[in-house]
C-alpha positions as CSV (number, residue, x, y, z in Angstrom):
1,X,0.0,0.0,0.0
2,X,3.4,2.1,-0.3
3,X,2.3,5.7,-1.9
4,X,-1.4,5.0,-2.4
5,X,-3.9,7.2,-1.0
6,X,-7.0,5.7,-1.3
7,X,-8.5,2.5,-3.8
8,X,-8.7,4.4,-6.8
9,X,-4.5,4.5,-6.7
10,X,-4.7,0.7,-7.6
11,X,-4.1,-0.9,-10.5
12,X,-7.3,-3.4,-11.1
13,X,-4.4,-6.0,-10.8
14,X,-3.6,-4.9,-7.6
15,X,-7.2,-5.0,-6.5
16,X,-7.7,-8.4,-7.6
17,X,-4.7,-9.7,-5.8
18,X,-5.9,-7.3,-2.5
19,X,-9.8,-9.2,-2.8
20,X,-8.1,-12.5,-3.7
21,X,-6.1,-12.5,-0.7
22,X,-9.1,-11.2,1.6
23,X,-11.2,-14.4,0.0
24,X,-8.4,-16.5,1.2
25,X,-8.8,-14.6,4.7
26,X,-5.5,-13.2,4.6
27,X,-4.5,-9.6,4.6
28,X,-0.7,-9.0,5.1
29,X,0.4,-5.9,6.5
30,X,4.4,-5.0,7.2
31,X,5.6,-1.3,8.5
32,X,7.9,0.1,10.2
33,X,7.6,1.9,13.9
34,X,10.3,4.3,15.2
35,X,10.9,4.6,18.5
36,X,12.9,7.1,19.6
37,X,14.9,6.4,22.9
38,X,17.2,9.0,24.8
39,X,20.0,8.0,27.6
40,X,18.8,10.5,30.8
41,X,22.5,9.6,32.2
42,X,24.3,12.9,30.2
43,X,26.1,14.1,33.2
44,X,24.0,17.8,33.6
45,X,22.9,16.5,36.7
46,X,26.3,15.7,38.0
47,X,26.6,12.3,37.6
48,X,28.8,10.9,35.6
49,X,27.9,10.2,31.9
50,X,26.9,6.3,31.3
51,X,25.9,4.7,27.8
52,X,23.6,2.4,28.5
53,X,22.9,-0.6,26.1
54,X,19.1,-2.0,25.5
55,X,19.9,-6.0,25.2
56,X,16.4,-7.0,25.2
57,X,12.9,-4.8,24.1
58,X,9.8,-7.2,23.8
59,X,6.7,-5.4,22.6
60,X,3.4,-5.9,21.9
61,X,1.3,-4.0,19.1
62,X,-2.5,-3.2,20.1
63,X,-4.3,-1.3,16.9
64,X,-7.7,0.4,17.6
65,X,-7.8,-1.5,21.0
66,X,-7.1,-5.1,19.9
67,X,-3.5,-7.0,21.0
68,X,-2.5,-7.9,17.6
69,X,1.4,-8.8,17.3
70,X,4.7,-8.9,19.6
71,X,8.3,-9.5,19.0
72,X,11.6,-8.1,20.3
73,X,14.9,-6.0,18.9
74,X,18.0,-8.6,16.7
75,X,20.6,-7.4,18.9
76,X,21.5,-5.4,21.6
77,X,21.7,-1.4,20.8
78,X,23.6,1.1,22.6
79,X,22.4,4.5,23.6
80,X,24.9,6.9,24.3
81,X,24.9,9.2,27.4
82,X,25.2,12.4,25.6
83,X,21.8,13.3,25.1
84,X,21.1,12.4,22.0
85,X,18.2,10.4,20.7
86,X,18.7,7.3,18.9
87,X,16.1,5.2,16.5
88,X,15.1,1.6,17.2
89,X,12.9,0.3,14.3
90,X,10.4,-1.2,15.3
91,X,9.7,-3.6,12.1
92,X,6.2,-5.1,11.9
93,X,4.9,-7.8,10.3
94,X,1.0,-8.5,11.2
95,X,-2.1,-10.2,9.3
96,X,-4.7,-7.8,9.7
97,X,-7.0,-10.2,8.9
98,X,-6.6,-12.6,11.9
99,X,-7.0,-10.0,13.9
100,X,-9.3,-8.0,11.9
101,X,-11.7,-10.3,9.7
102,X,-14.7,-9.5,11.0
103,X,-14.9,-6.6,9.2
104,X,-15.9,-6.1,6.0
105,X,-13.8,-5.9,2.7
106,X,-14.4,-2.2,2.8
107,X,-13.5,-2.1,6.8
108,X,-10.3,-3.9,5.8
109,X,-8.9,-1.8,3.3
110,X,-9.9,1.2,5.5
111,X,-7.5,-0.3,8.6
112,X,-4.5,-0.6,6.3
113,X,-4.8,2.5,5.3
114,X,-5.4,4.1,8.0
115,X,-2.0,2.4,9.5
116,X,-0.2,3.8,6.5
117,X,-1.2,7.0,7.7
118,X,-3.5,7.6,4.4
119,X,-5.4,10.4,4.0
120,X,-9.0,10.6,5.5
121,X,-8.0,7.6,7.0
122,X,-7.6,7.0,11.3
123,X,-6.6,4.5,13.5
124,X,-5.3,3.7,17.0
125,X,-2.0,2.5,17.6
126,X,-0.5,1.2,20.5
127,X,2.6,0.1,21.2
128,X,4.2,-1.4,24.8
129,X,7.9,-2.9,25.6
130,X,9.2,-4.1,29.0
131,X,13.0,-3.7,27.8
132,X,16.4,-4.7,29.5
133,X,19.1,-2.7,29.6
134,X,23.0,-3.5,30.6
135,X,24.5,-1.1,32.3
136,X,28.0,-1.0,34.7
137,X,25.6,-2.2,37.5
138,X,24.4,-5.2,35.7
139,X,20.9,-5.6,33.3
140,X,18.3,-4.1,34.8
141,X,14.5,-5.1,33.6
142,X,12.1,-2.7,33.8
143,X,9.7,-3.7,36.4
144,X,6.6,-3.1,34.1
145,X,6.0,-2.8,30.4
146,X,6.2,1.0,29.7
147,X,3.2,2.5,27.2
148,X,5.5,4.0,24.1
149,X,2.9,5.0,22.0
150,X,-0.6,5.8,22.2
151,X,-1.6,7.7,19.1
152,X,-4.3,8.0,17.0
153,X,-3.4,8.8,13.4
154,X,-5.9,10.7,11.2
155,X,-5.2,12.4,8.0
């Protein structure tokens, strides 16, 4: 659904692959979520600067209030302790109709779009993680899973 903006961008190819693979209740979605992470540890408050390394970041995806997917980061990524922010890409890889098929064909379409970030489009995304990070003290797991995002994204 790269670069469309609503059904009319299809090719009628396209569409009959997109209602072929609903008729064989399957409707694969894969996007990418950015989550931007900073180290607080940058010394301003007098302690000594610390990187800090994430080694483990399990998530779980909820879209417009339903638990759909989880998964967790390759490898281990490091977050310096100079303030700066640093991207972990979040890659997902869902069937939005196993979690989605009671909806209609039109319902369907309208979801994937809407996670795109389409125009005209909205949905609800969710996204959790109880990560583990490594740092001079040992790993330390956080002792919940932290809410990253909670957005709603209308165009």
């Amino acid at each position: 659904m790269e670069g469309k903006k609503n059904l009319k961008n299809f090719t009628p190819f396209e569409l009959i692959r997109i209602t072929g693979d609903i008729s064989k209740k399957t409707l694969p979605a894969s996007f990418i979520v950015n989550v931007i992470a900073a180290n607080p540890n940058d010394s301003i408050g007098g302690y000594p600067r610390t990187d800090i390394i994430i080694k483990a970041f399990p998530w779980t995806l909820y879209i417009d209030e339903k638990e759909t997917i989880s998964g967790d980061i390759n490898g281990p990524i490091s977050i310096p302790g100079t303030g700066e922010f640093v991207t972990i890409p979040v890659k997902v890889d869902v069937d939005l109709y196993k979690f989605f098929g009671d909806k209609d064909y039109k319902g369907l379409i309208n979801l994937a779009f809407a996670i795109v970030g389409s125009k005209g489009y909205s949905s609800i995304l969710k996204l959790y993680a109880h990560p583990t990070i490594t740092t001079v003290y040992g790993d330390i797991t956080y002792p919940g899973e932290i809410k990253i995002i909670n957005k709603e994204f209308t165009n």
